[in-house]
N, C-alpha and C positions, 0 to 999 in steps of 0.2 A: 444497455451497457454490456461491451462486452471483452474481456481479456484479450488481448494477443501477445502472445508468450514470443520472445525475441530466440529463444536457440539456444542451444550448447554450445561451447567451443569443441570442437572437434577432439576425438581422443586422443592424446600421441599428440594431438599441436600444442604448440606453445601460444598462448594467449594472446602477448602483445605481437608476433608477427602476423596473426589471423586477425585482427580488431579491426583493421581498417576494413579489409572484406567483408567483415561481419558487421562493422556499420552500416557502411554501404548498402549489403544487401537487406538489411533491418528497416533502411531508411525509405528502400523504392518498395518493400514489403507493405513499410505503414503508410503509404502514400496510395499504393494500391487497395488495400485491406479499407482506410479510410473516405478515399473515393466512393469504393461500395456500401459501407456502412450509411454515409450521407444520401444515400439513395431513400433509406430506410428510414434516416432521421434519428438512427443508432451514433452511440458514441464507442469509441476505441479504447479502453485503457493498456498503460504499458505497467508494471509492475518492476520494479529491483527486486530482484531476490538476492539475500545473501550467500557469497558463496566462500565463509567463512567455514558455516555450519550446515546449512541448508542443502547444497547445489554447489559444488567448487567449482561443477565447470557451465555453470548457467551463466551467458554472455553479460545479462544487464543487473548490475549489482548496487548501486546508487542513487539515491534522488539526482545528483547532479549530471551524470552519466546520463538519464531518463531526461532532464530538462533540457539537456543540449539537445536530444535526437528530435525533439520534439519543435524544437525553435526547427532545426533542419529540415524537418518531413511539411510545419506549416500547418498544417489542417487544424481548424478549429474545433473540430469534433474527435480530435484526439485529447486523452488526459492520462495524466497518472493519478497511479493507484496505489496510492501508500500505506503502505502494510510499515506500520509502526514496531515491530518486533524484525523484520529486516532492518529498516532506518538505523532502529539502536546499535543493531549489532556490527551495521559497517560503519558508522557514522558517530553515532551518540547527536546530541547538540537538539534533542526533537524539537524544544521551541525555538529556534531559530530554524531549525529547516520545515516546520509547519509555515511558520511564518512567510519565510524565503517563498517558497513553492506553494502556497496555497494558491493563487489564480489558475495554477495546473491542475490541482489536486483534480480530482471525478469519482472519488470513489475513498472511502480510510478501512485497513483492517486492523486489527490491535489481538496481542497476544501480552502476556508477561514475560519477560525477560530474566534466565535464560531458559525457564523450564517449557514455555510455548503451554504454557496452562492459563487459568482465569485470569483476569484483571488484577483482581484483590487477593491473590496469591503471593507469596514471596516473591520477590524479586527487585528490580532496577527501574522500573517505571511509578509514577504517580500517575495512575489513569481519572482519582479527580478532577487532578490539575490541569492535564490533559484533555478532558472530556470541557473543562471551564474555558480552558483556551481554545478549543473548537468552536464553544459556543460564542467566545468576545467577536472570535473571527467572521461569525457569521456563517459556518458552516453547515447546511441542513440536508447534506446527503444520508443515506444510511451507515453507518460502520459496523461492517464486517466481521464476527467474532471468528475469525480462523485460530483456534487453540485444542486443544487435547485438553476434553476433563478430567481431573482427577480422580472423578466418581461418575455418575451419570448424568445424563444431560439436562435433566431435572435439577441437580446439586450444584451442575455446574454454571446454570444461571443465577444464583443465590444470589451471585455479586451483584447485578441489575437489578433484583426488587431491592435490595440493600441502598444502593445508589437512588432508584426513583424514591424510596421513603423520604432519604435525608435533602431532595431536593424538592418534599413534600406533592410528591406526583404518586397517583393511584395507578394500578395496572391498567393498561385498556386507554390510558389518560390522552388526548390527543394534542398534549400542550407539548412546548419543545422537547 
């Protein structure tokens, strides 16, 4: 698997007159990028990024924006890659756009909401409920920890053995 970042909007342009060029060229991008991939038996993921917070002028900012280019480009070896800490922050609504979009999904990252720290950190997510509704769905890729620890990265996994105890999984455990 592997990322293909869609582009910036240009500095100095204004976004909505540049979008249709920039789909456009995003769309024979991923068409060509996933051509090649399929050679390899590699998958493509596309990612939203937020550009609230993150990225203001990173072109593709939505799951829904991501699922159209995607019906567009056709390739079945393309997906998204839903990074749940963008999701919230353009969108909100995670179970219903897990739900919506899971046949796209390829790949989940998850952060907390707003500080982009641990899971079980303050914030606006329930990543139990979360991580339970992954699993109703049937989900068994890996998910992504892209966050900033508060401490080291040692501390910062805390959450996970916390997590595997209360779903009574050992370290090392090869069960879901």
């Amino acid at each position: 698997r592997i990322h293909l970042m869609a582009g910036r909007v240009p500095l100095g342009a204004d976004r909505a007159a540049v979008a249709g060029e920039m789909e456009t060229t995003f769309t024979e991008n991923l068409r060509y990028a996933a051509d090649l991939l399929a050679q390899e038996d590699m998958v493509g993921l596309v990612e939203p990024i937020n550009n609230r917070i993150t990225d203001p002028r990173y072109y593709l900012n939505t799951p829904h924006q991501a699922a159209a280019i995607l019906e567009k480009v056709g390739r079945p070896n393309l997906k998204l890659q839903l990074d749940l800490f963008h999701c919230q922050i353009m969108d909100g609504n995670l179970s219903h756009n897990l739900k919506t979009y899971f046949p796209l999904i390829g790949h989940i990252q998850i952060a907390q909401v707003p500080g982009r720290h641990e899971p079980d950190s303050a914030g606006e997510l329930n990543f139990p409920y979360v991580f339970e509704l992954l699993e109703s769905l049937g989900y068994s890729g890996y998910v992504g920890c892209e966050y900033a620890p508060k401490g080291d990265t040692l501390e910062g996994l805390g959450w996970l053995r916390s997590y595997w105890e209360r779903r009574g999984l050992q370290r090392g455990s090869t069960g879901k």
